[in-house]
N, C-alpha and C positions, 0 to 999 in steps of 0.2 A: 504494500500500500504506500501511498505517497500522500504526505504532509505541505500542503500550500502555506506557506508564514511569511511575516514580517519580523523581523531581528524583533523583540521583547516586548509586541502587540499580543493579545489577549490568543493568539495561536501558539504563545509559550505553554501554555497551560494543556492544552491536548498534547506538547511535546513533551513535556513533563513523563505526563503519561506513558508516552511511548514509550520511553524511558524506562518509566517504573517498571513497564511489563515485560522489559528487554523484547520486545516486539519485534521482526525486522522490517524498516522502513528506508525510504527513500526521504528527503527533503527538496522543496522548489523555492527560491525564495521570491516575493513577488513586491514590485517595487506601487505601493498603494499610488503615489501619483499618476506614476504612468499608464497605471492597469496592465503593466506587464511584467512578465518573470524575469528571471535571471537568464534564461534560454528561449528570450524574446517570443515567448508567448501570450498572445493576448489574452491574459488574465481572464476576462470578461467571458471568455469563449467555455471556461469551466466553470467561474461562478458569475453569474450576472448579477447578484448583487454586488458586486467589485471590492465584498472585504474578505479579510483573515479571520478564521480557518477556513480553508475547506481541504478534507480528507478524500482522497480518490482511492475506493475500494478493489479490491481484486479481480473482481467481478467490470472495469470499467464504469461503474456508479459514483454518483459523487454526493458525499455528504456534506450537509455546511451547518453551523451555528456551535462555537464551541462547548458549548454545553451539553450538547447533543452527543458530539461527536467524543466526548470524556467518556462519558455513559457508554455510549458503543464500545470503545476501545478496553473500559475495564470488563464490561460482560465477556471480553473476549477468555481472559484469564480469573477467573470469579475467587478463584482458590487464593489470589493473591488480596482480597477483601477490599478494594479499594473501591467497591460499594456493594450498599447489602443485594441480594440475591433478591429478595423480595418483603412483605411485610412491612409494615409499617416502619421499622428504619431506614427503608428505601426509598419513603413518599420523605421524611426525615430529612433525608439526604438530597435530595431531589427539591424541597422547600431552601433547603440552604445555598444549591445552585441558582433560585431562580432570586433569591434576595441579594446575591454578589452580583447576578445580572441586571438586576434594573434599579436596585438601590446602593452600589456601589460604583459599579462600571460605566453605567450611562452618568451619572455625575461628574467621578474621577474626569472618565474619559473625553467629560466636554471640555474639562480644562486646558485640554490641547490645542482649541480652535482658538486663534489669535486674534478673531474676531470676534469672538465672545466679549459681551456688555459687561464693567464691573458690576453690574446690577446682578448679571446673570451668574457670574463670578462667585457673590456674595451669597447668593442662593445654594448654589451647588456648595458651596462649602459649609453653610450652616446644614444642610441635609445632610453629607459627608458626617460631621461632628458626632446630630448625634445618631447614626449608622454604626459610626465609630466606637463610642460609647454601650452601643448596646454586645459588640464584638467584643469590648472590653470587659464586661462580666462575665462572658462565656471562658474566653480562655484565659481570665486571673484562675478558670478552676479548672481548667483540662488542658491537654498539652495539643490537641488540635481542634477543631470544629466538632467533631461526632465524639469525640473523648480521646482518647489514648490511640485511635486507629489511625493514619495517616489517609485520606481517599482524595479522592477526583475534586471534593470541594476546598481542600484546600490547596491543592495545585494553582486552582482559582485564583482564590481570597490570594497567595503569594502573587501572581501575577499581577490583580490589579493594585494592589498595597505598593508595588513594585514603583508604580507609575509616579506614588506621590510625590518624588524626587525629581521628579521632571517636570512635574509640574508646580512647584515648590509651594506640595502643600505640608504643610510639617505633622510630622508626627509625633513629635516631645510629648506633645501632652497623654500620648496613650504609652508608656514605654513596655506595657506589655504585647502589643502588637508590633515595636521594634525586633523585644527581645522573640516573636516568633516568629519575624522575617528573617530572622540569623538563621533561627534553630531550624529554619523549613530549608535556607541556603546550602546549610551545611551537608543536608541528602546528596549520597552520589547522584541520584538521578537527575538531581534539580543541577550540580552542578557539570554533569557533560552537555544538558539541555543549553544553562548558559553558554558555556564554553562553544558547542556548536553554532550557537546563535551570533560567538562573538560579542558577547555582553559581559566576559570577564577575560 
C-alpha cells in the first residue's frame, strides 16, 4: 500500500501507524500547493479533495480522511490493540478520534492561514484553551488517551499538539500535554515516522 503525505501535516498520524504495525508500505510525498507529488503526479487525479492523507490500497482503491484511514490500518493487525476490536471501547475510541478532528484540528489547523482575522485568531484559540484543558485532566491520570494503551488516537492528538509550535500557540500553560508530547516522541515508531518525514 502506499501512503500520500505532507512532511508533519495531519498524514503523520496514519504514518505513525504504519509504523506501529511494521506494515510494508511505500510513501508519495505531495506538494499541497501544487497539487502535485514528488513524481509529478497530479495529486488531484487520486484525491480530489486535494488534501493529506490519502492511502492507496492493494486492491488499487483509495482511501482518504485520516481518521478513517488509522482505523483501517490498525484492524489490519488487531492483536497489536491499537484499537478495540469492538464494544463499547471502540465507539470510546472512535469518540476521541472525532473530538481531535473537529475540536482540535480544525482550530489548530486554521492557525496556519495567514489570512486568518485576529478576530478569528482569538476565537480559535480560546476554543483550543479550553479543549486543552479538558485533555488536561485526562492525562494528569493516565499515560495516554484510552489509559495505559498506546492507539490510533493518540498518534493523532501527537500530530496535531505537534503543530502548536508553528503556529506559536504555547503550550506552558498545560505542561502535562508537553510532558506527553516527549513521552509519545520518544516511540521508535513515532521516531523513524519523523525521521522519514524529515522532521528530525
Amino acid at each position: 500500500m502506499k501512503l500520500y503525505f505532507t512532511p508533519g501535516a495531519c498524514s503523520l498520524a496514519p504514518h505513525i501507524i504504519l509504523e506501529e504495525l511494521a506494515i510494508t508500505h511505500t510513501l508519495e510525498q505531495v506538494d499541497l500547493k501544487t497539487k502535485t507529488t514528488i513524481n509529478g503526479i497530479d495529486y488531484l487525479s487520486i484525491n480530489e479533495k486535494g488534501y493529506v492523507p490519502a492511502l492507496e490500497l492493494d486492491n488499487g482503491h483509495i482511501l482518504t480522511e485520516g481518521s478513517v484511514i488509522s482505523q483501517y490500518l490498525a484492524d489490519l493487525k488487531p492483536d497489536l490493540n491499537l484499537i478495540p476490536v469492538n464494544g463499547e471501547a471502540r465507539y470510546q475510541l472512535q469518540s476521541l478520534m472525532v473530538f481531535i478532528s473537529t475540536e482540535l484540528h480544525k482550530p489548530m489547523g486554521s492557525l496556519f492561514n495567514p489570512k486568518q482575522s485576529h478576530d478569528w485568531k482569538e476565537a480559535s484559540t480560546t476554543i483550543l484553551s479550553k479543549r486543552l484543558n479538558w485533555l488536561k485532566e485526562r492525562l494528569e491520570a493516565q499515560s495516554f488517551l484510552t489509559g495505559e494503551q498506546f492507539t490510533i488516537a493518540d498518534a493523532y492528538l501527537f500530530t496535531v499538539l505537534n503543530w502548536a509550535k508553528l503556529v506559536d500557540f504555547d503550550l506552558t500553560p498545560w505542561p502535562v500535554l508537553i510532558s506527553y508530547l516527549e513521552r509519545i516522541a520518544k516511540r521508535p515508531a513515532v521516531q523513524q515516522a519523523l525521521k522519514v518525514e524529515g522532521l528530525i
